[in-house]
C-alpha positions in Angstrom: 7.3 -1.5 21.8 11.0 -1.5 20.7 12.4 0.3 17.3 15.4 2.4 16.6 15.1 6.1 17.0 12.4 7.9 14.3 10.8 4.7 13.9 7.9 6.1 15.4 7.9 5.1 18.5 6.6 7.7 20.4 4.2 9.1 18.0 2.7 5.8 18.0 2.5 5.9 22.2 0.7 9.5 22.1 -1.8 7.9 20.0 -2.4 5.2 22.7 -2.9 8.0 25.2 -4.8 9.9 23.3 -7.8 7.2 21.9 -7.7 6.4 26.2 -8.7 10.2 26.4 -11.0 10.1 24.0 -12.9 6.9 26.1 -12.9 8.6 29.4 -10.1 6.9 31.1 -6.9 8.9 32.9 -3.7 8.2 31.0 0.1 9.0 32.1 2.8 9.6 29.9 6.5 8.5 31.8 9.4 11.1 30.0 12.1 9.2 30.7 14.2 10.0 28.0 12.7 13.2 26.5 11.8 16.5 28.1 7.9 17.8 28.4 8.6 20.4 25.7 9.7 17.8 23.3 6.4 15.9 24.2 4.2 19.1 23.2 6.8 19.5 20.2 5.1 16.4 18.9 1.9 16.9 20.0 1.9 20.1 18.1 3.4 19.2 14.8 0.7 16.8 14.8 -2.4 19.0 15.7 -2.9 17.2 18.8 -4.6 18.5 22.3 -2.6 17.3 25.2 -5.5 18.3 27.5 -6.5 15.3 29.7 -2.5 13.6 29.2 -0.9 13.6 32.4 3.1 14.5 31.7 5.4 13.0 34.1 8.8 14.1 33.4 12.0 12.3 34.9 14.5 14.4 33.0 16.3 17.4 34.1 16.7 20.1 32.2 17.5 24.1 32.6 13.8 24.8 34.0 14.7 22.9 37.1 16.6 26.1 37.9 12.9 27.7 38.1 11.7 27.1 42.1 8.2 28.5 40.9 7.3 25.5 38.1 4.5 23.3 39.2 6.1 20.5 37.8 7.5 17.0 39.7 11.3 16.8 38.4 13.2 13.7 39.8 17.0 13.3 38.9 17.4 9.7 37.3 21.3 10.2 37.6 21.1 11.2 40.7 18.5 8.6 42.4 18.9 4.8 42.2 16.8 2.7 40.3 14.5 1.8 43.3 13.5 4.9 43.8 13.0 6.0 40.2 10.2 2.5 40.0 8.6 3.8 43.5 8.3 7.6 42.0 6.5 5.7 38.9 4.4 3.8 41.2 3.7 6.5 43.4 2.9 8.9 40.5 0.4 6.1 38.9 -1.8 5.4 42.2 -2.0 9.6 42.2 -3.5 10.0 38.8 -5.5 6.9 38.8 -4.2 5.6 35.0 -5.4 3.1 33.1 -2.9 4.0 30.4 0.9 4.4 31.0 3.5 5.1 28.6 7.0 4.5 29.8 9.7 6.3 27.4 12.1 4.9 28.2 13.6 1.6 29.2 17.1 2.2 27.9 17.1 4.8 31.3 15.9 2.0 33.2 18.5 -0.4 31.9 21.3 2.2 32.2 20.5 3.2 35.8 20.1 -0.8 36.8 23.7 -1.4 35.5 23.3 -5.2 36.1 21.0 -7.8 33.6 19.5 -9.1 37.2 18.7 -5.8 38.7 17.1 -4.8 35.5 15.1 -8.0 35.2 13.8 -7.8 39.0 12.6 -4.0 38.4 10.7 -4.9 35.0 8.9 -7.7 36.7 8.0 -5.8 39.7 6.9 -3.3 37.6 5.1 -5.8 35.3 3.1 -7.6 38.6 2.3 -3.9 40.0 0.6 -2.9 36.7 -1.5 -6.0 36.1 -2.9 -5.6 39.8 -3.9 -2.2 39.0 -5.3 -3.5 35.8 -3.2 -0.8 34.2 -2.1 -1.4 30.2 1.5 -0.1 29.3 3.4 0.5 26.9 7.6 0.4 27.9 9.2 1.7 24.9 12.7 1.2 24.0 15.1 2.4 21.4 17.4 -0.9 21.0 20.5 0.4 22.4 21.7 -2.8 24.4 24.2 -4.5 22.2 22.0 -7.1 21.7 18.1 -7.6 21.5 16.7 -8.0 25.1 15.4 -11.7 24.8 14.8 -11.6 28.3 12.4 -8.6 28.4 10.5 -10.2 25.6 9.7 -13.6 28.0 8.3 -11.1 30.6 6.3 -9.0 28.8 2.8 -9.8 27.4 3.1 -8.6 24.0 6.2 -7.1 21.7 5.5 -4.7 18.9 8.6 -4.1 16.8 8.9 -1.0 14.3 11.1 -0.7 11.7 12.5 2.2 9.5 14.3 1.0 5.9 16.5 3.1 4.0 16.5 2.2 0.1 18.4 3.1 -2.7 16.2 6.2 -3.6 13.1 7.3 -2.5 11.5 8.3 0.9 12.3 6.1 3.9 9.9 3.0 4.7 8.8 2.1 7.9 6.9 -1.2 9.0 5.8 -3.1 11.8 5.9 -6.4 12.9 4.2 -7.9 16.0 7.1 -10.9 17.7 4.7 -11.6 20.4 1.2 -11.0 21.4 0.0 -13.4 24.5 -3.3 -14.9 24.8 -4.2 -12.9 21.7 -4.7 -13.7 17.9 -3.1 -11.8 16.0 -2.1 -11.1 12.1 1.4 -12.2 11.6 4.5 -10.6 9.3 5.3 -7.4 8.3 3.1 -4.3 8.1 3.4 -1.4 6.0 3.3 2.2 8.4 3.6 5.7 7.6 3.9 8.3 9.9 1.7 11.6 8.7 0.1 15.0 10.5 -2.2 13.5 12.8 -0.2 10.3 13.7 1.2 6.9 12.6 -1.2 5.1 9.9 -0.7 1.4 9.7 -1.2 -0.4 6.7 -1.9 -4.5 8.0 -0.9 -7.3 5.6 -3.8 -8.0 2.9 -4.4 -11.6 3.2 -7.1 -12.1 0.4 -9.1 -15.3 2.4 -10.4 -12.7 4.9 -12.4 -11.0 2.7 -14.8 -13.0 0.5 -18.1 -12.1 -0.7 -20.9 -13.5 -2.8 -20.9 -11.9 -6.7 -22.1 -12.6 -10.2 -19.8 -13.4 -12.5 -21.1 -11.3 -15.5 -19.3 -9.7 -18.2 -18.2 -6.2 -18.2 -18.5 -4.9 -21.6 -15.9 -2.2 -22.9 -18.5 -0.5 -25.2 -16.4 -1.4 -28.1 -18.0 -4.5 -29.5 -15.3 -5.4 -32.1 -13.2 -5.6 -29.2 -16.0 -7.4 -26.8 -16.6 -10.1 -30.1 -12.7 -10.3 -29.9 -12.9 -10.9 -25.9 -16.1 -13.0 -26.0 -18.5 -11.2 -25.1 -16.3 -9.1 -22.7 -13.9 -9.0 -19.4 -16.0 -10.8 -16.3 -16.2 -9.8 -13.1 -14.2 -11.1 -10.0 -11.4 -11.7 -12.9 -8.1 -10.0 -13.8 -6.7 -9.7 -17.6 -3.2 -8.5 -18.4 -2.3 -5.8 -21.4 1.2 -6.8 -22.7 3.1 -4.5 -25.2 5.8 -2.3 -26.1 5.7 1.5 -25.0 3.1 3.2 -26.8 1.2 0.7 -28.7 -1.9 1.3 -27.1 -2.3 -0.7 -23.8 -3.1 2.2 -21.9 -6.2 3.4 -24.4 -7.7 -0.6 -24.0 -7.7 -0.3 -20.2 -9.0 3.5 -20.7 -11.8 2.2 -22.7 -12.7 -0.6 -20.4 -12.6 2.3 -17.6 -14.7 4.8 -19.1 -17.3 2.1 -20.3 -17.8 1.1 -16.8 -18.6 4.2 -15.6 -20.8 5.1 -18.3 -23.0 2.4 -16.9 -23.3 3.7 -13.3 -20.5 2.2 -11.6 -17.2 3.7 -10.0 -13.8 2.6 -11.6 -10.5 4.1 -10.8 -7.6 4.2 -12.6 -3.8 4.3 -11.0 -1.6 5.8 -13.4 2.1 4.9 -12.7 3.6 6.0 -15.3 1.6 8.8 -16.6 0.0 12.2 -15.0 -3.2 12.6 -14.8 -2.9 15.3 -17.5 -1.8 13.1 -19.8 -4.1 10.6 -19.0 -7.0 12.9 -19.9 -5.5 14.4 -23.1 -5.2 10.0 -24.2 -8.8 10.0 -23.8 -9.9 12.6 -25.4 -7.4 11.4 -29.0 -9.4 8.3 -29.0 -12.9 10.3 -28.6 -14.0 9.6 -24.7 -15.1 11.8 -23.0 -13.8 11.8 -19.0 -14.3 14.7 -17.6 -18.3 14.2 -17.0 -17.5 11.1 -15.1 -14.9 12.8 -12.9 -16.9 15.4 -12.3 -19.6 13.3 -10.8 -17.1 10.9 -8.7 -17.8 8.1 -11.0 -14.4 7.8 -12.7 -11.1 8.8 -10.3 -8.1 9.0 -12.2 -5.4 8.9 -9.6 -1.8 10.0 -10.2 1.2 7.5 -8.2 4.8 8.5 -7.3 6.1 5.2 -7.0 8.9 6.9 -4.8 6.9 7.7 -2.3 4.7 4.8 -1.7 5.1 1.4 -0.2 3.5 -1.7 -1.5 0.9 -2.0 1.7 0.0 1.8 1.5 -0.8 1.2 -2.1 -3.0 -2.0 -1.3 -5.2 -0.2 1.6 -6.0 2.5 -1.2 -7.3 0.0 -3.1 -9.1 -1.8 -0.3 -10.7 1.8 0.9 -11.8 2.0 -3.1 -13.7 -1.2 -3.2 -15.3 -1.2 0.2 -15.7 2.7 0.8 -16.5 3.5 -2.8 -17.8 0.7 -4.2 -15.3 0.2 -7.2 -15.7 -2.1 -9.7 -13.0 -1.9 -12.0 -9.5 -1.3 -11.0 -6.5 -0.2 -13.4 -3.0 -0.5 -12.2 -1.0 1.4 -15.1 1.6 -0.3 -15.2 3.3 -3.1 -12.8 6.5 -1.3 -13.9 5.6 1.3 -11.7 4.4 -0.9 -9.0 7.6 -3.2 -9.3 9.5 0.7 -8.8 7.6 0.9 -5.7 9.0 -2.3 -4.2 11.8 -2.1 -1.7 12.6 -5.4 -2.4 11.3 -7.2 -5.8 11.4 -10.8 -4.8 8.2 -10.6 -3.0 6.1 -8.5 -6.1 4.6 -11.4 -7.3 3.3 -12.7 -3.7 2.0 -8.8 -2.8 0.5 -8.9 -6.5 -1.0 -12.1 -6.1 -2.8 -11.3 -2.6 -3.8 -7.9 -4.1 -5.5 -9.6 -7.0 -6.9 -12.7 -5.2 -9.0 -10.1 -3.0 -9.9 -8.2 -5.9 -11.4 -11.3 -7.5 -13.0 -12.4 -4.2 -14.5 -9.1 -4.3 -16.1 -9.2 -7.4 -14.0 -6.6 -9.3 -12.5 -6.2 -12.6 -8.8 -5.5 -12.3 -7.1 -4.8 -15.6 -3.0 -5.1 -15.1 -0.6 -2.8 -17.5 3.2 -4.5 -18.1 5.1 -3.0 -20.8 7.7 -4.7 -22.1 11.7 -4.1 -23.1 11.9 -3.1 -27.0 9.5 -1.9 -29.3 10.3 -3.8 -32.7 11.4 -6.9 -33.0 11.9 -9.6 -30.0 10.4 -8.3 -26.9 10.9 -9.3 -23.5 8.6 -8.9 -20.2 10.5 -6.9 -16.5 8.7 -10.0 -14.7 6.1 -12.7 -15.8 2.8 -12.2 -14.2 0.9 -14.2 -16.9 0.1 -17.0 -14.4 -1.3 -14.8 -12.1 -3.6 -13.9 -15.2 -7.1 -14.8 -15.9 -6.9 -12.8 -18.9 -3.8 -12.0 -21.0 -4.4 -9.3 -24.4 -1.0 -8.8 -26.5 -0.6 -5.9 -28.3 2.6 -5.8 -31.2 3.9 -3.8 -33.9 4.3 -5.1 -36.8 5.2 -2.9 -40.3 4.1 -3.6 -43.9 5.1 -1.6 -46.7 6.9 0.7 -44.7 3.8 1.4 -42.5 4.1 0.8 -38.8 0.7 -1.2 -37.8 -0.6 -2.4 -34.6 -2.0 -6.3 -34.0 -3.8 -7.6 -31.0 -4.8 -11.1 -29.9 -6.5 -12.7 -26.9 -3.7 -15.2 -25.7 -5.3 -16.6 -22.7 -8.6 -16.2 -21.6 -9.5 -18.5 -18.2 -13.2 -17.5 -17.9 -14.6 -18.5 -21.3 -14.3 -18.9 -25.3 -12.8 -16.1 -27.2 -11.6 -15.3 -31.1 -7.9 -16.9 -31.6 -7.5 -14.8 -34.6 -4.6 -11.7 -34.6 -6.2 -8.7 -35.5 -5.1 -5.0 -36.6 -6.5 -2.7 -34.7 -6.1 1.6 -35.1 -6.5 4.6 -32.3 -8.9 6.6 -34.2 -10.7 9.7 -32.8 -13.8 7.3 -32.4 -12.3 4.6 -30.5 -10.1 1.5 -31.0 -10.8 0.3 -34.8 -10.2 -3.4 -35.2 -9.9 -4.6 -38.7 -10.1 -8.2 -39.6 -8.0 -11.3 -38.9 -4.6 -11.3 -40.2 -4.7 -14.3 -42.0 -2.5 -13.4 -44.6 0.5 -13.0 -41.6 3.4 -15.4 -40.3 5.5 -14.4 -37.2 3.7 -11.3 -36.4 4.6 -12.1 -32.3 7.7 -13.4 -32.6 8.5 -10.1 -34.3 9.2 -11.1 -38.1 6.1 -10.5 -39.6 6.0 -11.9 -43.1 3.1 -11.3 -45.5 1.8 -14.1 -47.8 -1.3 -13.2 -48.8 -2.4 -10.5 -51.9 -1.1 -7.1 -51.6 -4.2 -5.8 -53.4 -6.2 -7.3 -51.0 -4.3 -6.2 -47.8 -4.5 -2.2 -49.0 -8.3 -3.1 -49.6 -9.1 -4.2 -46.4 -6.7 -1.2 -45.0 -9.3 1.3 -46.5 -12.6 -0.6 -45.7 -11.1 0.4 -42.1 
């Protein structure tokens, strides 16, 4: 297991200890490289017990001056590499481990002083371990000038950990696994986060591993203006996109379609990017629905996102422990501008949004996307274009008309069945969204020059019928 220093290294070998504890087996714990008080250091900041972990320390420090300490202290600097592997050995046959952690080679590689040397001591220390059928874990911080190709042919397996430092926000770390022999494992980069009790890995969602059997049905929003404008609603095991400009109500559609599910029995969250929850709560209650009864009964979860502090993989496995824990059947991701924030790198958003969407839809859920775009009159324009990726895709515009600023929406794409083509003004009224009738009487409302040809007696007449 090789990663630079505060990769996580050896929080991530204490765990390995630890679950051998837990199963009954004796487990050994090498400090080549760090002293027995830094060891409990970790163990404490993490609430751990290092009862039952056998510390073998190989470092000197100013305690060796203390002839009374019932503790074995060798002197790497002082022994030769030889005798430093036969301590190890000796130590391992007295304890009886099944587990070892090593920490760490670069000691090993420093006191060999020659590539040959070093590669001799790893393989005998590889063939002594097997016939003790003893796992281990040789840890090393990456100091050689160069990646240690050699070690990687002896060894069985390579687990490689990775901290990133971006631009602004907390550091990432992932892990990737080179080589695991004779085993199948899941390939590419893993999100990992190292918290109070350990590290917490986050594997790579690939969407094809988790299919199950659903009905398609539709998912009503309760509004049935907007259901008659949808066709009868959103189905499930589909995704729809809300386009618009800031504030013209994208965030009240997937609110509605949130608070509708839960009215009929079943759990929906709601990831607010953007927003606090606060906020999110006061929105509801403007256009008359009532959240706090579904919160208060775990129905309805309104969860609050720092898009600083998250990573892409973290953010899937809360939406996997949702679905399958919870049972969740609607998911709301307000907005993808907020998940694109929380992107080290944004070439790969649409792949990590695709997978994430692909095993919603395989699920069964209703996932309702949130992109606001640049500009609020006139020609708008979208951060990134997720409308492939759509089943659904709602537009929401501003248009004005007689020096009143109105709202339109229009089903633009709609995969999984018929739905109205018409453009239709809709209002956020304290019972709900209002849709009026088709905008018939409109040019160019989309393309951001609305022009009105119709009767202007007839337009203020259908304004007051709303």
């Amino acid at each position: 297991m090789e990663g630079k220093p505060g990769s996580g290294k050896t929080t991530l070998a204490m765990q390995f200890l630890l679950e051998g504890t837990r199963r009954g087996e004796r487990v050994l714990y090498v400090a080549m490289s760090e002293s027995r008080r830094e060891v409990e250091l970790v163990a404490k900041r993490h609430g751990w017990s290092l009862a039952g972990i056998e510390i073998f320390e190989l470092v000197p420090d100013e305690a060796l001056l203390d002839t009374e300490r019932e503790l074995t202290v060798l002197h790497p600097a002082e022994i030769d590499l030889g005798e430093t592997t036969r301590a190890i050995f000796a130590k391992v046959a007295e304890v009886g481990a099944k587990r070892v952690v090593i920490d760490s080679l670069s000691e090993l590689r420093l006191l060999a002083q020659d590539p040959l040397r070093y590669r001799r001591q790893v393989l005998a220390l590889k063939q002594h371990f097997a016939q003790r059928s003893c796992t281990v874990l040789l840890l090393d911080d990456l100091t050689a000038k160069s990646g240690d190709l050699q070690l990687h042919s002896m060894v069985h397996g390579v687990i490689l950990l990775e901290q990133l430092s971006i631009d602004y926000g907390a550091q990432r770390r992932r892990l990737s696994i080179p080589k695991m022999r004779g085993i199948d494992f899941k390939g590419g980069f893993h999100d990992l986060t190292i918290v109070k009790g350990g590290v917490e890995v986050y594997p790579r969602l690939i969407a094809a591993e988790h299919h199950s059997a659903f009905a398609a049905d539709p998912t009503p929003s309760g509004n049935a203006d907007l259901d008659r404008l949808l066709g009868g609603g959103l189905e499930r095991g589909t995704n729809a996109l809300l386009m618009g400009a800031a504030g013209v109500g994208k965030s009240s559609v997937a609110l509605t379609f949130a608070v509708a599910a839960a009215r009929r029995g079943e759990n929906a969250i709601y990831f607010a990017f953007d927003e606090g929850r606060g906020t999110l709560e006061t929105r509801a209650r403007t256009i008359g629905l009532d959240v706090e009864p579904h919160i208060a009964s775990d129905v309805l979860e309104l969860r609050q996102v720092d898009p600083a502090e998250l990573s892409p993989g973290e953010f899937a496995s809360l939406v996997r422990t949702s679905v399958e824990t919870h049972g969740t059947r609607v998911v709301v991701i307000d907005s993808l501008n907020g998940y694109l924030n929380a992107m080290p790198d944004g070439r790969f958003l649409l792949l990590q949004m695709h997978e994430l969407l692909s095993y919603l839809n395989q699920r069964g859920v209703l996932s309702i996307l949130v992109l606001s775009q640049h500009g609020l009159m006139g020609p708008v324009d979208a951060p990134v274009d997720i409308s492939y990726l759509s089943d659904a895709v709602i537009m929401l515009r501003y248009f004005e008309h007689g020096g009143t600023m109105r709202r339109a929406m229009s089903v633009v794409k709609k995969r999984s069945g018929d739905h109205e083509h018409a453009i239709r003004e809709f209002k956020l009224t304290p019972n709900g969204i209002a849709l009026g009738p088709s905008l018939t009487d409109f040019t160019g409302i989309f393309s951001g020059a609305p022009r009105y040809t119709g009767d202007s007696g007839s337009l203020l007449q259908a304004a007051r019928r709303e």
